[in-house]
N, C-alpha and C positions, 0 to 999 in steps of 0.2 A: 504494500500500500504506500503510495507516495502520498508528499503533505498534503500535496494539491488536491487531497481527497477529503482530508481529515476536516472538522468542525471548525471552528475559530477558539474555542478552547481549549480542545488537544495540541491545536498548533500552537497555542503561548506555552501551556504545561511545555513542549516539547525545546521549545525556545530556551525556556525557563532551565531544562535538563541540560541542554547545550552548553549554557552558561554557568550551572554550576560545575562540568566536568571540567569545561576550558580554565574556571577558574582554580580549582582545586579544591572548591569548599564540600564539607561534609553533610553541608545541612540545606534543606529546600523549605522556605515557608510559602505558604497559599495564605490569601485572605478566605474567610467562610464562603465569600459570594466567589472568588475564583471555586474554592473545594467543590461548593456546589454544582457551580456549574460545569466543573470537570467533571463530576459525579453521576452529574444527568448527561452526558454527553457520553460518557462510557457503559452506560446503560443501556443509551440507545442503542450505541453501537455493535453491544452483546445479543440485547432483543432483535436485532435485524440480523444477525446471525446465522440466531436460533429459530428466524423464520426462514431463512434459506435452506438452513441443514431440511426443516420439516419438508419444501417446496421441493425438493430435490431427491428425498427419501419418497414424498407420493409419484414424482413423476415416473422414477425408478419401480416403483408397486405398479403403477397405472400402465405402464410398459410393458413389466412383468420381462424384464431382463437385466443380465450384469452391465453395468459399467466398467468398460474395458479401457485404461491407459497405455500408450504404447509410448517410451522415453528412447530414442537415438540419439547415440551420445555424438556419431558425424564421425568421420575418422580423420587420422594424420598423413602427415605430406611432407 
C-alpha cells in the first residue's frame, strides 16, 4: 500500500514515525483528537478488510472452485 492510499491521518501518524526514527527519539506523543482519529481511521481500514476477505471467500463459494496463483520468478542472462 502506498501513502497515496492511506487516510490523512495515517499519513501524519506515519510522518510522525518518520521523524521520530530520523531523529533518534524513543518516544511518540499523539494528542487525544490525533489518537482518535488514528483510531477511527484504523478501524476502518481493518472493517474494509474484513469485508473483502468475506467478498472474496463468497465469490470463491458462489464459483464453487480453487483459487489458483501461478508466481514466475523470469530467469537469468
Amino acid at each position: 500500500m502506498t501513502t497515496a492510499n492511506l487516510s490523512l491521518h495515517l499519513k501524519n501518524f506515519n510522518e510522525k514515525v518518520k521523524v521520530m526514527n530520523q531523529s533518534g527519539k524513543q518516544n511518540l506523543t499523539l494528542s487525544v483528537q490525533e489518537a482518535r482519529s488514528l483510531h477511527a481511521d484504523i478501524f476502518d481500514l481493518l472493517n474494509h478488510c474484513a469485508q473483502l476477505s468475506k467478498q472474496t471467500a463468497s465469490i470463491a463459494k458462489e464459483q464453487n472452485s480453487v483459487i489458483q496463483i501461478a508466481v514466475d520468478g523470469g530467469g537469468f542472462k
